[in-house]
Structure formats: C-alpha cells, structure tokens
C-alpha positions in Angstrom: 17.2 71.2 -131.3 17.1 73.3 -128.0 14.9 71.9 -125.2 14.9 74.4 -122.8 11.5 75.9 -122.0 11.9 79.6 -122.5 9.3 80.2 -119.8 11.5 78.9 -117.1 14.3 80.6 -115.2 18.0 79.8 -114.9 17.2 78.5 -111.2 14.8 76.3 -112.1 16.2 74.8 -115.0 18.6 71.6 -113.9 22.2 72.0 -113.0 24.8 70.2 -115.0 26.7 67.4 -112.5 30.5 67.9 -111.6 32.4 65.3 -113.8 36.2 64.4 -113.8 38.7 66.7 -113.0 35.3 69.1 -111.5 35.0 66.9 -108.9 38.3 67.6 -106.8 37.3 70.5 -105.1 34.3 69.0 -103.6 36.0 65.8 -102.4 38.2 68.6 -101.1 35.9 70.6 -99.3 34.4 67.4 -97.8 37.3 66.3 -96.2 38.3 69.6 -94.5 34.2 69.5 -93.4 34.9 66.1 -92.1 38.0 67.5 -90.0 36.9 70.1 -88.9 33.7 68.2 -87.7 36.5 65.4 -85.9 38.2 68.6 -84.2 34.6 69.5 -82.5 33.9 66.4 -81.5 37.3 65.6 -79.9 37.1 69.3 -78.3 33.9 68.6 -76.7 34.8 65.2 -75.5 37.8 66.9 -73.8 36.0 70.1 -72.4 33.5 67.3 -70.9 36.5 65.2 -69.6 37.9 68.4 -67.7 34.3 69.5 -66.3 33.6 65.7 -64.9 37.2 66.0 -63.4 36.5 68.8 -61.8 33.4 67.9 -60.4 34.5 65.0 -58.9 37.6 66.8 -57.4 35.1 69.0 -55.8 33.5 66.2 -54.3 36.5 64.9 -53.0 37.5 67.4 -51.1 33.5 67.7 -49.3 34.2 63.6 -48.8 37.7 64.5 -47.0 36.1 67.3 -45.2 33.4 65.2 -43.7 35.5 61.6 -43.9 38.8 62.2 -42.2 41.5 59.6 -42.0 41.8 60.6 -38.2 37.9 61.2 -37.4 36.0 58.5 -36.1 37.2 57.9 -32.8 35.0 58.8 -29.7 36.1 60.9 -26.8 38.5 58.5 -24.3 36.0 57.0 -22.0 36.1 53.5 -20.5 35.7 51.0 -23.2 37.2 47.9 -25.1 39.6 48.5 -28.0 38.8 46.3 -31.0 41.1 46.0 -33.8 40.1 43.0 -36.9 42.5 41.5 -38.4 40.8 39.6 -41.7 42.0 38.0 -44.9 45.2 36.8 -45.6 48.4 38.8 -44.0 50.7 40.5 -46.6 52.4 43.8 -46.9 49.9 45.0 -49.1 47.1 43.7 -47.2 43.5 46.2 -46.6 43.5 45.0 -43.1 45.7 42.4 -42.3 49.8 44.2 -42.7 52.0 45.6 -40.6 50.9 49.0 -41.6 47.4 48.3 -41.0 47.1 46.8 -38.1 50.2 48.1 -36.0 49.3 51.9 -35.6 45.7 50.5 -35.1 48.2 49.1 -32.1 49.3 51.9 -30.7 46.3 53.9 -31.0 44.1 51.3 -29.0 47.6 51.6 -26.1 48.1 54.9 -26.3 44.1 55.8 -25.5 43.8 56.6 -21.9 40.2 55.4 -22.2 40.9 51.5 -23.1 41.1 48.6 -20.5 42.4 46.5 -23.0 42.3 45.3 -26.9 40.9 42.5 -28.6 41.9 41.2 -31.5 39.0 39.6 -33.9 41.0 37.4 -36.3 40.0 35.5 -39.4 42.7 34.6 -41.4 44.4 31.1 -43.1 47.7 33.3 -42.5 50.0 34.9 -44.6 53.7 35.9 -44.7 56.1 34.7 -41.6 57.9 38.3 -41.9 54.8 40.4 -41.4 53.5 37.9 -38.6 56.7 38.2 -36.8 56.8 41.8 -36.4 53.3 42.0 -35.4 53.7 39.8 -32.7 56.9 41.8 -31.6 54.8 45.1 -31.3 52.1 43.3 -29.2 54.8 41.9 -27.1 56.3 45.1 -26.4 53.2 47.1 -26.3 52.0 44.3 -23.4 55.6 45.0 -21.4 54.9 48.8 -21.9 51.4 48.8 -20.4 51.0 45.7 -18.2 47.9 47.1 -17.4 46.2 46.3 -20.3 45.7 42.8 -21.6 45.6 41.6 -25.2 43.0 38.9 -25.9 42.2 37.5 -29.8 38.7 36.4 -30.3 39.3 33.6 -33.3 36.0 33.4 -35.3 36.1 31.3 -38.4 39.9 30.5 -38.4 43.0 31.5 -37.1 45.8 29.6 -38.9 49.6 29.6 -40.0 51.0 33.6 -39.7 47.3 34.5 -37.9 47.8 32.2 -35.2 51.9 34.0 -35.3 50.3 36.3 -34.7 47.7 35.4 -32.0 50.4 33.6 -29.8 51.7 37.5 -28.3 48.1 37.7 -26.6 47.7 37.1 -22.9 44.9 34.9 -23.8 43.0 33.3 -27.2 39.1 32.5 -27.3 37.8 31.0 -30.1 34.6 28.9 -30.6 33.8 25.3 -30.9 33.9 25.3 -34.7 36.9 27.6 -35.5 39.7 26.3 -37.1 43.0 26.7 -35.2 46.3 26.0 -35.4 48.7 25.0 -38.6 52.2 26.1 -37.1 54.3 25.7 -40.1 56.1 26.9 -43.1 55.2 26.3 -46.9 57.1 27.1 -50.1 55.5 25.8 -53.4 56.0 25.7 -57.2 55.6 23.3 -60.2 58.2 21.7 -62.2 57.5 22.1 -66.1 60.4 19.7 -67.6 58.9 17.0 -69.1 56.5 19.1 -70.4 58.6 21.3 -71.8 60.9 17.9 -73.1 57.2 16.6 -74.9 56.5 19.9 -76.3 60.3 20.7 -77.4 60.6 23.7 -75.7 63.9 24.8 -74.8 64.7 26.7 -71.6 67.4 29.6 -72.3 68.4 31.0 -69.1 71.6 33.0 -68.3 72.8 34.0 -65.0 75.6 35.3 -63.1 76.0 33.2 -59.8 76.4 29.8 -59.8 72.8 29.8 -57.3 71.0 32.4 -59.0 68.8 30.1 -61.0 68.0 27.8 -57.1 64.4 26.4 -57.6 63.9 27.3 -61.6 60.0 25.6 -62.6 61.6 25.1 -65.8 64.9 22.9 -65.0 65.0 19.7 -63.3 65.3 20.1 -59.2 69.0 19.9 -57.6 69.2 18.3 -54.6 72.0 20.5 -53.1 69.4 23.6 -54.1 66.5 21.7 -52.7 68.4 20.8 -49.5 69.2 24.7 -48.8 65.6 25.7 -49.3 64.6 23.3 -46.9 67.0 24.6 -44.2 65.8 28.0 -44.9 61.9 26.5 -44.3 63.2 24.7 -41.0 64.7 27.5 -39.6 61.5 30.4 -40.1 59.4 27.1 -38.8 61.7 27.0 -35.3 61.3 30.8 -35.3 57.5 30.2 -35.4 57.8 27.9 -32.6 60.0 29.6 -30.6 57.3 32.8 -30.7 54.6 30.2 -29.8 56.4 28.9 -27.4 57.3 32.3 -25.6 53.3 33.4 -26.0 51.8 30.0 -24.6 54.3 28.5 -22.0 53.1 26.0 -19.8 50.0 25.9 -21.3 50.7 24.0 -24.5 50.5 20.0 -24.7 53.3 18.0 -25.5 52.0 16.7 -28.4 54.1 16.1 -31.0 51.5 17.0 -33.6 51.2 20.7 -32.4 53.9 22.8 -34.2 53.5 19.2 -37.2 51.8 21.7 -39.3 47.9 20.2 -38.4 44.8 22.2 -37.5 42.0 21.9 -35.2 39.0 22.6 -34.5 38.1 25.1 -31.2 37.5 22.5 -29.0 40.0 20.8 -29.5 42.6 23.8 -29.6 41.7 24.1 -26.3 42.8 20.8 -24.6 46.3 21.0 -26.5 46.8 24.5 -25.4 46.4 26.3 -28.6 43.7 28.4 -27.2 42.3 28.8 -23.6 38.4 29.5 -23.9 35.3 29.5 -26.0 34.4 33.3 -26.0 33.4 36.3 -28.3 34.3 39.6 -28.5 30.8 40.8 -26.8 31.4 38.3 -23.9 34.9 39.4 -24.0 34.3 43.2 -23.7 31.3 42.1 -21.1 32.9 38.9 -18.2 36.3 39.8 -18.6 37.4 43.3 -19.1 34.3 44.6 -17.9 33.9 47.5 -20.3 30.9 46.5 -22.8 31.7 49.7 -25.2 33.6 48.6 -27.9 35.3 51.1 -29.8 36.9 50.1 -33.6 40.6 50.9 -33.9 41.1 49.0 -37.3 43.3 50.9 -40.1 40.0 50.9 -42.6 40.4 52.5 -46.4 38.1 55.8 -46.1 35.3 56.7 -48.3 37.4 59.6 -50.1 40.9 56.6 -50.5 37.7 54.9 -52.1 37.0 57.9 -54.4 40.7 58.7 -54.9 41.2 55.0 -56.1 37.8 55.4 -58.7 38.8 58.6 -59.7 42.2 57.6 -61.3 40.8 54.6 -62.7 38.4 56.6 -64.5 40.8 59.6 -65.3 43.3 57.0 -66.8 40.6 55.4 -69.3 39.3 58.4 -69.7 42.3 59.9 -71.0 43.4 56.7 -73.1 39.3 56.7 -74.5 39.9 60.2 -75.7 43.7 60.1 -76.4 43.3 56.9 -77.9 40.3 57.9 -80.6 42.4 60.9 -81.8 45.6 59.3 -82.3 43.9 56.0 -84.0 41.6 57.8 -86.1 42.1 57.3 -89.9 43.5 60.1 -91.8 
C-alpha cells in the first residue's frame, strides 16, 4: 500500500540515500573538494611567505641605510681609541679573531685624531695561531707609529692567548682582582678503550699513513705518538714565551712559575712583571694619554648582520614548514 501523501510535493517528500555502487561518485567529488581545498591553503600559505619576505627585505635595506657597517665613527678629533677584545679568541670569534679585532687595529692607527689605543680585554684565551698574529700586527703597528702607545686595560681576566695577546702592549693595567697570566699550551681528549672493551664495541678504523690515526679516543695511547704531540705543545709554548719575553723585557721576574702555566691575581701580576699598574680605561684615557674622549673602534655585528642572520633562519623554516606540509601530506 502506497504511503505517500498525495498532498505533498516531490521536494518535500524524503530522498532515497545513495547505496553501493551510488556512492562512488560522491566519495569522488569529496576528494577532489578536499584537494582542491589543500591547493588553497598551500597557495595562501606561500603568497603569505613571499609578502613577509618582502617586507622584511624592505626593512633591511632602511636598517642598512640608517646602520652602515662604516658609520659610527666621529669626526678625527683628539681622543682615545678603544678597541674590546671579549670571550674566548677563535677564528670565528664576534669580537675576539683576527678579523675582528685587527682592522679595528688599523682603523684606531690610521685615525689622525687618536693619541693612542687601549685594549679592554676579558678573555680565558683561545687559539695560539690567532694570538700570535695579533700580537704581530700590534707590534708592527707600534714600530709604524711610535707615536702612539698601546696600553690593555685587563678587567675580569686576561689569560692563556689574551694575555699573547696583551704582551705586544707598551704597558698592561689591570686591577687587584683580575685574573692574569696562564702562559701555556693545552691539548685534551678522552680515551674510550676500556669502555669500549666492557661494552664489546669494536673500533674499525682504516687509514692510509702509518700516523694518520696519532691520538685516536678510541685506541689505546702510543707513546711514540704521544711523545710527538708533546713536542709539538713544547714548541707553540717557547713560541709563547719568546713573544712574552720580547713584550715585557726587563720587567718580568725570574720566577720560575711565570711561563709554568699558573695564574694570578692583579696584584700579584704586578710584582712578577706580568702587568705594570692598577688602572682602567677611564683613568687610562684621563692620567696617561690625556685625551678623556673615548671613541669605540671594535669590529661589532650591525643591527641589519642581526636582521640578515634572523631573516634566513626564518626563510629556511619557513620554506621547510611549507615545503615540508605539501610534500608529507597524505594522498
């Protein structure tokens, strides 16, 4: 027996469900709606990655137009040239490399306007290679312009390569507390053997050249190797004290403890010789050069190498974020 209420229309009347085979072309239809929905969103992820980009290009280039690597240095009047030298010393060092602090060097020489540089160190030391040629270039730059001293102003410490370093000044002020000294070399590693013999992990090393394997953690130390490196560490150490040597002169102790590898305090630095007053760089700058303005010649990293550096950290996850979501996505 029909139902169906005559008085109804086709519209209103229910709507037989899609069973079986009648389903397909929905699920069909659903997933190219899903796709194409994916497609918008990875478009407008990418159209938002682009105008971000560009935006912060823009602001680059105002940060490089108001923040240039050259600007910042007043006009050459009589004053005291400062250069810091913090942290530990190493080629890729902010402030404390070769190409950080010796154009900062030649700037504070070349000014007309400086009576002389200070150096305002802090640092446990670093490597004997960049140490050495920074303490060439103050040498020569001293013999270039006799007419300008180089004093270091040692505030919390001034050790190992610093004090390398700090041995090329005409003369080295510290305070009472600072921490001075440490005129040797170091090379250290660990030995993993009888771990590895406990754990029965076996080392599988090949090499060509008999010595290309000298000081391996993972095999047991040879003497002859261990002998060689030590010959290598004695002679950068006599190189270290010849440069101390050359800086200080007469003025060191003969104490046998000075080039032993100790550290003292400032006080004490200054009865063996290590250092020759208690000073800062205001007192400095003030009683001995007589020029009170002090004018910063360090090598800093600029507000826009700042930017730069944020702005390809974010491009890069960026990119892999967006990149990433496409290719990972489930199909």
């Amino acid at each position: 027996m029909d139902s169906t209420n005559p008085n109804e229309s086709p519209a209103d009347q229910p709507q037989p469900v899609p069973t079986g085979g009648q389903q397909a072309p929905y699920a069909a239809l659903e997933r190219i709606a899903q796709r194409l929905l994916d497609e918008q969103r990875a478009n407008r992820r990418w159209r938002n990655f682009f105008r971000i980009s560009f935006l912060l290009l823009a602001v680059i280039v105002v940060v490089m137009a108001y923040d240039p690597p050259w600007a910042g240095k007043p006009a050459a009047t009589r004053h005291t040239a400062l250069i810091e030298i913090d942290g530990e010393i190493d080629y890729d060092s902010a402030s404390a490399s070769v190409d950080t602090i010796v154009p900062a060097l030649q700037e504070a020489f070349a000014d007309p306007g400086s009576v002389g540089v200070v150096l305002r160190m802090n640092s446990p030391g670093g490597s004997p290679v960049q140490s050495a040629i920074v303490n060439s270039e103050i040498t020569r730059l001293r013999q270039l312009n006799p007419d300008k001293p180089v004093f270091v102003v040692v505030e919390d410490m001034c050790a190992s390569g610093c004090y390398y370093i700090a041995a090329a000044a005409d003369k080295i002020y510290v305070s009472q507390a600072s921490i001075v000294g440490s005129i040797g070399v170091l090379m250290s590693s660990f030995g993993f053997t009888g771990l590895m013999d406990k754990l029965g992990v076996e080392r599988r090393l090949m090499t060509a050249g008999e010595n290309k394997a000298m000081m391996d953690p993972f095999r047991p130390q040879d003497a002859r190797h261990k002998a060689f490196t030590q010959a290598m560490l004695d002679d950068i150490h006599q190189q270290f004290i010849a440069a101390v040597k050359a800086g200080r002169g007469e003025r060191l102790s003969r104490s046998s403890e000075i080039f032993s590898g100790l550290f003292w305090t400032g006080s004490r630095a200054i009865k063996l010789g290590l250092a020759d007053e208690l000073g800062t760089v205001d007192s400095v700058a003030r009683d001995v050069l007589k020029a009170e303005d002090v004018v910063d010649y360090t090598v800093r990293e600029g507000l826009s190498d700042r930017v730069l550096k944020k702005f390809g950290a974010a491009v890069g996850e960026s990119v892999v974020r967006a990149m990433g979501t496409e290719w990972l996505r489930p199909r």
